[in-house]
N, C-alpha and C positions, 0 to 999 in steps of 0.2 A: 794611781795616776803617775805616783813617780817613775814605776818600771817601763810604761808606756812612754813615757816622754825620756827615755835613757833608750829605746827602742827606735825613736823616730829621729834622736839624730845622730845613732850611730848607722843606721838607714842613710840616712843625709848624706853624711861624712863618707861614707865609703863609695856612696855610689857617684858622688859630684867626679870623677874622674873617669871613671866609666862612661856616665852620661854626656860628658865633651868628647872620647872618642869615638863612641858608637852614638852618638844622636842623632842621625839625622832622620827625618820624621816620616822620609817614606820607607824605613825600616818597619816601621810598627805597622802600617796597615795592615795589614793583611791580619794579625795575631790581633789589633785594638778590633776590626770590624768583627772578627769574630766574637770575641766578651762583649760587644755588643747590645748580641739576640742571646748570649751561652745563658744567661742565668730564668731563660724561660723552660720550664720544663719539656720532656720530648712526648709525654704522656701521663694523664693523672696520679698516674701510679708511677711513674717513674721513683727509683730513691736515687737521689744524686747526691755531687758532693761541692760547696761552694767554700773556695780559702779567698778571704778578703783581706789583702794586705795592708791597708788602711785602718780595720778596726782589732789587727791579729788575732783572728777568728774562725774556726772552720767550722760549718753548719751543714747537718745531711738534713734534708729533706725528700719529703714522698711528693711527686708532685709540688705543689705549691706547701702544702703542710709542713712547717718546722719539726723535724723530730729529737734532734737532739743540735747542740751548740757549745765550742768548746773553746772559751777563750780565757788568759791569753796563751796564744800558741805564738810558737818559734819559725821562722824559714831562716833561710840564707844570711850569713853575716853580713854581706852588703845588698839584703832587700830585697827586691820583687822586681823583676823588669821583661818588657818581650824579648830580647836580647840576652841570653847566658852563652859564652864562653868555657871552654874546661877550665878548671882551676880557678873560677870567677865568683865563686860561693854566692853568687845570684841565683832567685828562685826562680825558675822559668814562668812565666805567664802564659796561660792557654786554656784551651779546652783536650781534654787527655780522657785516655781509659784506665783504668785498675786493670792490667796485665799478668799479677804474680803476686803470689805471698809468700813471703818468709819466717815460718814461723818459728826459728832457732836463730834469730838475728840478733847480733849483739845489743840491737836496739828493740828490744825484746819482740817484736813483731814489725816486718817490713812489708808494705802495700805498695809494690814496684807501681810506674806509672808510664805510659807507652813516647815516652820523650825523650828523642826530640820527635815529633808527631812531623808528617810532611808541609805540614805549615813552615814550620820553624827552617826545614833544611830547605826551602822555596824562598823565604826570606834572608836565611844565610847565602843562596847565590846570587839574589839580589844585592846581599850587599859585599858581594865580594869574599865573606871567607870562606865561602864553599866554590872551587873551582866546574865546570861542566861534567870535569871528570867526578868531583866528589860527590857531587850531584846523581850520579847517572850511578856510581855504586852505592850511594845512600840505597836506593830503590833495588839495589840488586840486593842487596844483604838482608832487606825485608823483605823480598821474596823470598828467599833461600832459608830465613829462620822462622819470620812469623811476627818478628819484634822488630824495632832499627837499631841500628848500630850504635854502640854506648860508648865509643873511642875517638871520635872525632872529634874535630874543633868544637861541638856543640857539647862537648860533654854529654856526660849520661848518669845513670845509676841514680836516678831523683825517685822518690817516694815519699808515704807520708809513713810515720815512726815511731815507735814511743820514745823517753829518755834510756830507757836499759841500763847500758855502765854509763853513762853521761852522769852530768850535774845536775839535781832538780833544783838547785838555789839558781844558779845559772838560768837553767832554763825557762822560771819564773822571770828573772829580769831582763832578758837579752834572748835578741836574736843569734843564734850558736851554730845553725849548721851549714854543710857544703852546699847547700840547695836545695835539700830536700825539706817538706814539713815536718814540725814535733811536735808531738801532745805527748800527755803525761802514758805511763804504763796503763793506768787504769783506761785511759781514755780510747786509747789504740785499739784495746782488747775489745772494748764497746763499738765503735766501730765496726769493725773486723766483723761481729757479728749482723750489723744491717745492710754492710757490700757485699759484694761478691766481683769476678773475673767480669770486665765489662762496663763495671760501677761507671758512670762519667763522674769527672772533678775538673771542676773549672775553678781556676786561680787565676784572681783577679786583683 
């Protein structure tokens, strides 16, 4: 209990200033309507992947079936929000794909994730930090690669991770990374073996 509650309000504390400048609430629609319906399967067999930032927990399931459950787990040093920023170490909130592995990552295995998804860059020009023009190359650079662009306002390079050269005392007690999620080495590796390119993960 203690690590959770050292969790929840260094969560608090970082994100109260975040949250007065980007709050205003019709920022989130778009990204809230989506988590919605995300955590209904797309098919019996479906195996997906659900990160609840409320209980720091990432759970795959087949369909509705629990397969395996991995808490507590790590995101962003200031929490979970629809809204991330570069340099904002906010974990993005969405529904997303498993795009890319890494399996020589300092964080012993990376499970890239396809964000900022066009949700996110349709809500950044709603709310002003994405211009018409960023907009309009957001969509040009995912055609042209296959993935979107990981340099912009919205940041990028989010995945889930293990600890690798990290701290595993740390990362028992504290949310530690720039955005992306962390499970243990062992836990990554397990993982790893029930996704695949495509995997859905909805963080919520």
């Amino acid at each position: 209990m203690r690590s959770v509650s050292r969790r929840r309000f260094g969560q608090l504390a970082l994100l109260a200033p975040f949250t007065l400048l980007m709050g205003r609430e019709a920022q989130a629609n778009l990204i809230e309507s989506m988590l919605a319906r995300a955590h209904v399967p797309r098919h019996t067999e479906e195996v997906w992947i659900l990160v609840d930032d409320r209980e720091a927990a990432l759970s795959i399931y087949r369909g509705n079936l629990l397969l395996e459950r991995f808490a507590p787990i790590s995101l962003g040093r200031s929490g979970a929000g629809v809204m991330r920023t570069q340099g904002g170490n906010v974990t993005p909130k969405g529904e997303f794909r498993v795009n890319r592995f890494n399996w020589e990552s300092d964080w012993h295995i990376f499970v890239g994730l396809d964000y900022p998804t066009p949700s996110h860059a349709r809500m950044a020009l709603e709310s002003g930090l994405y211009t018409e023009q960023d907009y309009a190359d957001y969509f040009a650079y995912y055609r042209h690669h296959g993935y979107p662009p990981q340099q912009t306002v919205l940041g990028g390079f989010i995945g889930i991770h293990g600890v690798g050269r990290g701290d595993p005392e740390v990362h028992a007690s504290y949310h530690w990374t720039q955005g992306c999620v962390a499970v243990t080495d062992e836990q990554i590796e397990r993982l790893s073996e029930l996704i695949d390119i495509g995997t859905r993960v909805v963080i919520r």
